[in-house]
KOLVEXVEX-337051 format. One line per 3 residues: number of its first residue (from 1); for each residue x, y, z of C-alpha. Coordinates in nm, 2 decimals. Example, Ala and Ser with C-alpha at 12.3 -4.5 7.8 and 13.67 -1.06 7.14 Angstrom:
! residues 2
1 = 1.23/-0.45/0.78 | 1.37/-0.11/0.71
//
This chain:
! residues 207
1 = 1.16/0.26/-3.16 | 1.06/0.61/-3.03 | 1.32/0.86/-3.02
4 = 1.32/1.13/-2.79 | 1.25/1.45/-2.98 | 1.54/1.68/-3.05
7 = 1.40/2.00/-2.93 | 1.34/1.81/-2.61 | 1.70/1.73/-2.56
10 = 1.75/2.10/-2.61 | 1.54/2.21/-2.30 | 1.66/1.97/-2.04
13 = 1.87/2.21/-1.85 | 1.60/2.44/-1.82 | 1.37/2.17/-1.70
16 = 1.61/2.03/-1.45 | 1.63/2.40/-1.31 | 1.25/2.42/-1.31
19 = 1.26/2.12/-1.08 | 1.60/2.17/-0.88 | 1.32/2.49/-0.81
22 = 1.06/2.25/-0.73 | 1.28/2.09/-0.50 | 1.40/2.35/-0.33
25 = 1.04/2.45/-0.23 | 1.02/2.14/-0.07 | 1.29/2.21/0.15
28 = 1.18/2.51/0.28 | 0.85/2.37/0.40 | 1.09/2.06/0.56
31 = 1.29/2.32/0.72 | 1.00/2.54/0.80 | 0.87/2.24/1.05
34 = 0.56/2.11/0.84 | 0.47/1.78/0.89 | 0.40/1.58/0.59
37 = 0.22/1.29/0.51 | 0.01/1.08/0.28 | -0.32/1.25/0.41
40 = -0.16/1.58/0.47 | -0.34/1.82/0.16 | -0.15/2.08/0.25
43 = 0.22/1.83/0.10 | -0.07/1.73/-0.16 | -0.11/2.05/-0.30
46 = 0.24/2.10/-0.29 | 0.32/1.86/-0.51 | -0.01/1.86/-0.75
49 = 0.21/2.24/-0.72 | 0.54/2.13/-0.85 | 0.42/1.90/-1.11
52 = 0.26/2.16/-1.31 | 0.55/2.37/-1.23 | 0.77/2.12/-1.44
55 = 0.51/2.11/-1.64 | 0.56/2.44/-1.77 | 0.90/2.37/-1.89
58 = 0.79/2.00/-2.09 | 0.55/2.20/-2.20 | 0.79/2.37/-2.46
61 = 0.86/2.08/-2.61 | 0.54/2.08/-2.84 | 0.56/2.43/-2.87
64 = 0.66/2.55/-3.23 | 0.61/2.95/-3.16 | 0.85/3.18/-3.03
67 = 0.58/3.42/-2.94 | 0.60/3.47/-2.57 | 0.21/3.56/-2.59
70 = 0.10/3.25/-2.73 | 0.36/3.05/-2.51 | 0.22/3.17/-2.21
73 = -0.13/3.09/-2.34 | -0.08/2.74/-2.42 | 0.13/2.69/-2.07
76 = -0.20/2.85/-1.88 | -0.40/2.59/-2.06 | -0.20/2.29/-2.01
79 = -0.17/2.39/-1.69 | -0.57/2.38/-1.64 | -0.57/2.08/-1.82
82 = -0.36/1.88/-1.62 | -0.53/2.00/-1.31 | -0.90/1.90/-1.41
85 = -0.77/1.60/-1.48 | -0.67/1.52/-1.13 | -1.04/1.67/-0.99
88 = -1.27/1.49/-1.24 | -1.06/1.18/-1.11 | -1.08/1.32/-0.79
91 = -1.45/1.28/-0.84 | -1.47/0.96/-0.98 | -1.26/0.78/-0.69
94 = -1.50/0.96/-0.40 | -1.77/0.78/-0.57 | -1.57/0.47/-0.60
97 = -1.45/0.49/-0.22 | -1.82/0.54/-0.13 | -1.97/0.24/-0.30
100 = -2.18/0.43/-0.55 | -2.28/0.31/-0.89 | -2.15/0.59/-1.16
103 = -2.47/0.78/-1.30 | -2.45/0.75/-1.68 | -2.54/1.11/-1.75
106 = -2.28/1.24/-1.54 | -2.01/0.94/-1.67 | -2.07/1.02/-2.01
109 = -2.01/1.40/-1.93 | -1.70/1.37/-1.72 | -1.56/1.14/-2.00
112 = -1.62/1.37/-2.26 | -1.43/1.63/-2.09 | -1.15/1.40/-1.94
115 = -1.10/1.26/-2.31 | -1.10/1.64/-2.48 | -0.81/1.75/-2.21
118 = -0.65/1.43/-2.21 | -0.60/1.48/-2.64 | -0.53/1.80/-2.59
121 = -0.22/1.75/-2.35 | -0.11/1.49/-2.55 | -0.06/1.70/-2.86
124 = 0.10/2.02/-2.71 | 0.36/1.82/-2.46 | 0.47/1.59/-2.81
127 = 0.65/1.40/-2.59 | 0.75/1.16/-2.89 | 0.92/1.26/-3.17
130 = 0.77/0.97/-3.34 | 0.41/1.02/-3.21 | 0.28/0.68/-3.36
133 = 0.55/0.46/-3.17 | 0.39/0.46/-2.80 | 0.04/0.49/-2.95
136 = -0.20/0.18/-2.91 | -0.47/0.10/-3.10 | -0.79/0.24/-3.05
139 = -1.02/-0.04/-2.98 | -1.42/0.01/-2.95 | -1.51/-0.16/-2.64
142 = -1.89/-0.18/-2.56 | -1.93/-0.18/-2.17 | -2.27/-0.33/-1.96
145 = -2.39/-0.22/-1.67 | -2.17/-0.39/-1.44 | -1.82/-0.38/-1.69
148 = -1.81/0.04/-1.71 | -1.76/0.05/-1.39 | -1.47/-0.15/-1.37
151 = -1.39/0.08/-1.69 | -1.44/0.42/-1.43 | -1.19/0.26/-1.22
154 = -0.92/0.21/-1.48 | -0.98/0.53/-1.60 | -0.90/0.67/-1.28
157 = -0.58/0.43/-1.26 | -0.45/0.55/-1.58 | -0.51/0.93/-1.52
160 = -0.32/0.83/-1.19 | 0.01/0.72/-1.36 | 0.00/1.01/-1.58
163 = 0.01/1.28/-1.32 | 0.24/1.10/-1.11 | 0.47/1.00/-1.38
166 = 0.80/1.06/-1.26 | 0.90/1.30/-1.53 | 0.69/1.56/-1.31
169 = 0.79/1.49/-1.01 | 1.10/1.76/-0.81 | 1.46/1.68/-0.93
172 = 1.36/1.46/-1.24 | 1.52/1.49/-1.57 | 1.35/1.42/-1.86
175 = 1.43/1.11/-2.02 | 1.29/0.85/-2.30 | 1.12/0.59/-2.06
178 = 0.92/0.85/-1.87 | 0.84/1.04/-2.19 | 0.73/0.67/-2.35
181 = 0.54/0.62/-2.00 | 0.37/0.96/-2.02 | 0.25/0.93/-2.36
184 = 0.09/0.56/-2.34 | -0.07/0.66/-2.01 | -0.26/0.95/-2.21
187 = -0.33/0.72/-2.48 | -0.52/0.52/-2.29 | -0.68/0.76/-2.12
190 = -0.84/0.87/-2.44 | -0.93/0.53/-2.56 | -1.09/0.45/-2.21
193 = -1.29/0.79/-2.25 | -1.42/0.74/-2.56 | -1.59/0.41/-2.52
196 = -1.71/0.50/-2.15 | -1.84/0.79/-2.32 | -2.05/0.60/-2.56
199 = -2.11/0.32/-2.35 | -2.27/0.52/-2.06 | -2.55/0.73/-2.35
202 = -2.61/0.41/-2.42 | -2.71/0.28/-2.13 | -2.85/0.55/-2.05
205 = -3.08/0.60/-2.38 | -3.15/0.23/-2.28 | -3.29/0.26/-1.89
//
């Protein structure tokens, strides 16, 4: 069974700080009078906000340097990474919402890039300290015309979960299940990105 790594046992008090912090944000704004809802992008960005604030402190738990330099540097690009995540999805669900077929050259690009963060993340926030244990096997799925874009969708779904795993969200504390959660969600992220990947230069090599 996957154990949750030691290191990240040492940096749960900082994290829970980092989201008690978070939190506390999100009382000013309720105090301040703001009105919040589900289509309110002003709350949105406040908590696509907070998430890569806590972000910054799981972040350490992959992080094997105590050179504040490169520290910084890989915070800045996990940061980045986790936030093109949510626009190429962004992206991808716009199209979905407004009936439009996925263009393969475009697909195939987006995956690309969605799979090359998506491994990325995965690596630095080592979430596992046995990396193998919520890893699924990588299965080479061939998608048609109509099955990739049922693919798109549940590509979009899984980036979905990852962001708004719990283990980012204000006031969390970092625990096993949502580490396990995190972990798979990438994971399939990847293996979803791949074979759209290939399967939309095919189709498009094919048209």
């Amino acid at each position: 069974m996957a154990r949750l790594s030691r290191s990240a046992l040492n940096i749960v008090g900082t994290l829970t700080l980092t989201l008690l912090s978070a939190a506390f944000l999100f009382a000013q704004v309720s105090d301040g009078g703001v009105q919040t809802n589900s289509a309110d992008p002003f709350r949105e960005a406040l908590e696509r906000r907070s998430r890569e604030t806590a972000l910054r402190s799981v972040t350490m738990i992959g992080t094997h340097t105590s050179d504040p330099r490169l520290q910084r540097a890989l915070i800045a690009q996990m940061n980045e990474d986790f936030k093109q995540l949510q626009v190429i999805r962004l992206g991808m669900v716009k199209d979905i919402a407004d009936g439009k077929s996925f263009e393969y050259k475009r697909l195939a690009s987006d995956a690309s890039e969605i799979k090359k963060r998506a491994q990325r993340l995965r690596s630095s926030l080592a979430l596992l300290e046995d990396k193998d244990a919520g890893k699924t096997t990588e299965k080479d799925a061939g998608y048609d015309a109509r099955t990739i874009q049922d693919a798109a969708s549940d590509l979009c779904l899984q980036i979905s979960r990852f962001t708004t795993n719990p283990l980012f969200n204000p006031g969390a504390v970092y625990n096993l299940r949502y580490a396990t959660e995190a972990d798979q969600a990438l994971d399939t992220v990847i293996t979803l990105s791949v074979n759209i990947k290939n399967s939309a230069e095919k189709l498009r090599r094919s048209n």
